[in-house]
Wavefront OBJ file of the C-alpha trace (Angstrom):
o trace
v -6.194 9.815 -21.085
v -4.296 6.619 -21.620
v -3.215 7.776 -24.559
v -1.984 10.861 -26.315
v -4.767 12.274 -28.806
v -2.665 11.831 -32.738
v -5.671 13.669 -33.657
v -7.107 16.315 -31.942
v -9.025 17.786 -34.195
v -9.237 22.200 -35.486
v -8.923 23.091 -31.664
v -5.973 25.514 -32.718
v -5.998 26.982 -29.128
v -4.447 24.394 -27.057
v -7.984 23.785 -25.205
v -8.143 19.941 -26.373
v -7.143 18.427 -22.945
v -8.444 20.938 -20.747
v -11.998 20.897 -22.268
v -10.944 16.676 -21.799
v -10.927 16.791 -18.407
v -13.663 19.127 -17.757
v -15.946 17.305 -19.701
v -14.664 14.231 -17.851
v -15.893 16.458 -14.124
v -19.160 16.964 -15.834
v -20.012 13.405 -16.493
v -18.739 12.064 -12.984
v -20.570 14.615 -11.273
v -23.713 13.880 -12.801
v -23.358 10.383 -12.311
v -22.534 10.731 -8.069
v -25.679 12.924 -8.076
v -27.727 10.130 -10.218
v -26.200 7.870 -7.775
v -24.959 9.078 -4.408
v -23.789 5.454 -2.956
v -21.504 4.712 -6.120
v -17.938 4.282 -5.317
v -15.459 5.125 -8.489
v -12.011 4.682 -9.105
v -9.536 6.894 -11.196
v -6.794 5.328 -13.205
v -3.460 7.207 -11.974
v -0.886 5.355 -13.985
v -2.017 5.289 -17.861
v -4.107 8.320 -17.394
v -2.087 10.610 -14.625
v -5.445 10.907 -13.325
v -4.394 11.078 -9.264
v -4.999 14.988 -9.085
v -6.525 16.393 -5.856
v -9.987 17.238 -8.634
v -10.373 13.817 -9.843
v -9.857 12.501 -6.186
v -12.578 14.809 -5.041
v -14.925 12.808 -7.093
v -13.101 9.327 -7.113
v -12.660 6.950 -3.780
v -9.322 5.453 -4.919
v -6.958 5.348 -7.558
v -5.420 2.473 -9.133
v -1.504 3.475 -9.405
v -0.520 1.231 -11.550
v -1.470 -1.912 -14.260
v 1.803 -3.593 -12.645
v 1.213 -5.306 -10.034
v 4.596 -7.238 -9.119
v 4.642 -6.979 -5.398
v 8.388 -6.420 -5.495
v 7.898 -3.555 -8.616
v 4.818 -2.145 -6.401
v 6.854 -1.360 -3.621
v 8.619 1.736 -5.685
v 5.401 2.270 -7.358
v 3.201 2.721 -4.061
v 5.760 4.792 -2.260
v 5.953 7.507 -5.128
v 2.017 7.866 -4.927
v 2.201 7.626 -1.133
v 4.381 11.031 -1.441
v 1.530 12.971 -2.754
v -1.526 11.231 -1.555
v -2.940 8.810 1.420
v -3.033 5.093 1.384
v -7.064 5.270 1.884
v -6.903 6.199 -2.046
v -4.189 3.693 -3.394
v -5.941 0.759 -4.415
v -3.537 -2.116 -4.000
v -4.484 -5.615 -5.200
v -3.255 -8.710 -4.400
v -2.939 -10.916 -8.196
v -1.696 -14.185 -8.797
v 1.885 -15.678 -9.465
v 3.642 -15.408 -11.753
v 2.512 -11.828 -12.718
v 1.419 -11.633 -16.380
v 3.904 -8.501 -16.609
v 7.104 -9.425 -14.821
v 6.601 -13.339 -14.935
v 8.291 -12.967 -11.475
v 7.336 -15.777 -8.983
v 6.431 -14.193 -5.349
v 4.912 -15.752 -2.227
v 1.570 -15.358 -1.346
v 2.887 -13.476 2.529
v 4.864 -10.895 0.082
v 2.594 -10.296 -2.045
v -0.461 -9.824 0.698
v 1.684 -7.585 2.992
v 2.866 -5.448 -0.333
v -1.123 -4.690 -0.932
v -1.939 -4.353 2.861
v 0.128 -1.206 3.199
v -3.131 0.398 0.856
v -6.707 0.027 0.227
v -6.145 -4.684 -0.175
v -7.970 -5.503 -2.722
v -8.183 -9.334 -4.454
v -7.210 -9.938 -8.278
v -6.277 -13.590 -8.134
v -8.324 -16.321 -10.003
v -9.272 -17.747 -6.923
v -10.850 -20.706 -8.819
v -7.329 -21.583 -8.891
v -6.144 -21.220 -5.402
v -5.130 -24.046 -3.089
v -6.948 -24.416 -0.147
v -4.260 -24.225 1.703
v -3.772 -20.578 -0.255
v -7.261 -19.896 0.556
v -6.598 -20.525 3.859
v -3.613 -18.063 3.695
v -5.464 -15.539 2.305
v -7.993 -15.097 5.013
v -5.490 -14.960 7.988
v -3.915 -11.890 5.825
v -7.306 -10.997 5.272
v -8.440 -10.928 9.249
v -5.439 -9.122 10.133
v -5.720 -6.408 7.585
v -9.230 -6.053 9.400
v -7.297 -5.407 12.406
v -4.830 -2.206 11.031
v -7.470 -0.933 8.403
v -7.914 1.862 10.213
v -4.407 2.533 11.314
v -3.604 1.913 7.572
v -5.991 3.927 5.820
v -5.986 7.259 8.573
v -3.387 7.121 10.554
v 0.185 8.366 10.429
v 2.761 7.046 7.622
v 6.530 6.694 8.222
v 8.961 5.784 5.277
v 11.913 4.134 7.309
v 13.601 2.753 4.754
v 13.289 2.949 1.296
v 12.902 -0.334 -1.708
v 15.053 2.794 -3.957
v 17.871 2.649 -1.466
v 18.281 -1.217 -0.417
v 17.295 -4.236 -0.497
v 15.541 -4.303 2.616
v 12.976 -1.435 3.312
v 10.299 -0.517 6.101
v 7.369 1.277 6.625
v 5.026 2.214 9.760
v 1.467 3.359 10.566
v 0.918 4.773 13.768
v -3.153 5.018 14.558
v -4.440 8.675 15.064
v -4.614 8.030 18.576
v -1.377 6.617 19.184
v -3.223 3.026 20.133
v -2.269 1.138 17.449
v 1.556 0.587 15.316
v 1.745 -1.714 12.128
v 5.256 -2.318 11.030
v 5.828 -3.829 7.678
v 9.503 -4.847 6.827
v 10.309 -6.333 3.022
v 13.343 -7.975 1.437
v 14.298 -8.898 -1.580
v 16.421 -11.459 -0.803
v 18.382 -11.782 2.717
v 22.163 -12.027 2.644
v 24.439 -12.804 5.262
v 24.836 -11.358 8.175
v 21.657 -8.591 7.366
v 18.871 -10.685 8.654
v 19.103 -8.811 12.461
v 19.136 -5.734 10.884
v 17.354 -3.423 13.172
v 14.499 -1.241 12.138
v 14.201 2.608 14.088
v 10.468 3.366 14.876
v 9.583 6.802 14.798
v 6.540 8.435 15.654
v 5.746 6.774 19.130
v 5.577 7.792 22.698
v 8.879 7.594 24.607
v 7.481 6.940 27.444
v 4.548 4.655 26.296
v 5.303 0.521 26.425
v 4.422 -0.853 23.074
v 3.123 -5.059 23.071
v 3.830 -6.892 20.138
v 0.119 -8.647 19.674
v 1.240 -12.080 18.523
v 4.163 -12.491 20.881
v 3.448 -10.750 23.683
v 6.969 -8.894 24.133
v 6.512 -5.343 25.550
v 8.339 -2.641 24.355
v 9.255 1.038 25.515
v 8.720 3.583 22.886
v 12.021 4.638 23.670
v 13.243 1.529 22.859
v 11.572 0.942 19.587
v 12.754 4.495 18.207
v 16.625 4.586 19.169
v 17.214 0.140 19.424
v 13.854 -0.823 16.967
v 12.742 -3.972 16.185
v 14.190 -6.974 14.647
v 12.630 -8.891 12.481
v 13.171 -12.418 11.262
v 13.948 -12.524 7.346
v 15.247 -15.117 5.675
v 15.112 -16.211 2.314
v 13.853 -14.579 -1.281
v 11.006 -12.424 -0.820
v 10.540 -11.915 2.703
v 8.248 -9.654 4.752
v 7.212 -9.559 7.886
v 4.326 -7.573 9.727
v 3.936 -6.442 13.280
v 1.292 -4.862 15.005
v 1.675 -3.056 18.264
v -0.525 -2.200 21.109
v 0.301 0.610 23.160
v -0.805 -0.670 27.058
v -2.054 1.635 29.562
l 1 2 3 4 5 6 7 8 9 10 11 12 13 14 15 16 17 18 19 20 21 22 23 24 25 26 27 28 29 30 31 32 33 34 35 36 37 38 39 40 41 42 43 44 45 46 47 48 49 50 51 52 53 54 55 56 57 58 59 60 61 62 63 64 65 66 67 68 69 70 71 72 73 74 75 76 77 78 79 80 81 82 83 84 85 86 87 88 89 90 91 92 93 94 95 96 97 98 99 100 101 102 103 104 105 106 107 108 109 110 111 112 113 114 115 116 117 118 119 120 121 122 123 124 125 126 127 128 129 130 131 132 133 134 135 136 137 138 139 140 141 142 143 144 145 146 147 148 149 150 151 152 153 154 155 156 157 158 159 160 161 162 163 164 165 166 167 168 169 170 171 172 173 174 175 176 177 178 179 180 181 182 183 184 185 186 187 188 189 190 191 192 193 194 195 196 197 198 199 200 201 202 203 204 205 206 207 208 209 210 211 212 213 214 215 216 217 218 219 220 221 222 223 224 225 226 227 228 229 230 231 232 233 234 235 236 237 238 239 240 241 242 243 244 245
């Protein structure tokens, strides 16, 4: 489907692309049944293969063959509209992107890809080790949030369409866990303590900010929020709360 058909063919009854996809159902669902443990992944973007069928016999979905971290944020919040993060495969590639050309920082682009299923696309033959090293502290942490990632609750809090600045939350099922990811294009004066407005917690909870320590009231994070420290092109920051107790 990543392309329209210029010939179809005597179909005459406008059946071409719905015998298409049913033939494509037929062949995946053989192959799961030849091979139960298989994981597949639909094409969304050239193919507008992201329906709730085709994710019924897919894992995840690749959104889209761009994959500028700054282009991706639009990109993954469309997709996030209709469907979870657990199926949006989001990869991590190198720098300059052979699309955009656009230089990014290793942080932005990791923190970009850990709001989805991470995934590596990098020529890591060509990493630093000092990259490497990068990498696997991302890495480690998305370990940590996976799950709050992948099943827990989403909040858009502000959007890439609207500013230059945007935000976006996971709470965990339970309520245990918070993961607050905050990007920038580029920081101008003044904006850097702009506050960002949890929503989904517990009033009444306290929230700990794992890396620093600081405690938090839920009240606090939803009507004061949290301010992180951006500076520069291409920032992002990540923070993970624990609610105590």
């Amino acid at each position: 489907m990543n392309r329209s058909l210029t010939d179809p063919g005597s179909d005459v009854d406008g059946t071409v692309w719905l015998n298409h996809v049913t033939g494509l159902h037929e062949v995946v669902d053989r192959l799961r049944e030849a091979h139960p443990e298989l994981w597949l992944e639909t094409c969304a973007s050239g193919g507008g293969r992201a329906d709730l069928a085709t994710l019924s016999r897919f894992e995840l979905a690749w959104p889209s063959d761009n994959t500028d971290a700054l282009e991706r944020l639009i990109i993954q919040e469309g997709y996030s509209y209709v469907h979870t993060p657990q199926t949006m495969s989001c990869w991590v590639t190198d720098s300059p992107g052979y699309l955009t050309r656009r230089p990014i920082p290793l942080r932005f682009r990791f923190h970009v890809a850990m709001t989805g299923m991470l995934g590596i696309g990098g020529n890591l033959a060509r990493w630093t080790p000092e990259e490497l090293a990068e990498a696997a502290s991302y890495i480690a942490r998305y370990r940590e949030i996976r799950d709050t990632v992948q099943f827990g609750r989403l909040y858009r809090l502000a959007s890439p369409r609207d500013d230059e600045q945007s935000a976006l939350s996971y709470v965990a099922a339970d309520g245990s866990q918070v993961a607050v990811f905050v990007f920038a294009q580029t920081v101008r004066q003044n904006t850097w303590h702009r506050p960002v407005r949890l929503r989904g917690l517990d009033p009444s909870a306290v929230y700990r900010d794992v890396d620093t320590g600081t405690e938090y009231s839920g009240r606090f994070l939803t009507h004061c929020g949290l301010r992180p420290s951006l500076s520069g092109d291409y920032a992002s920051e990540l923070v993970v709360l624990q609610r105590t107790g």
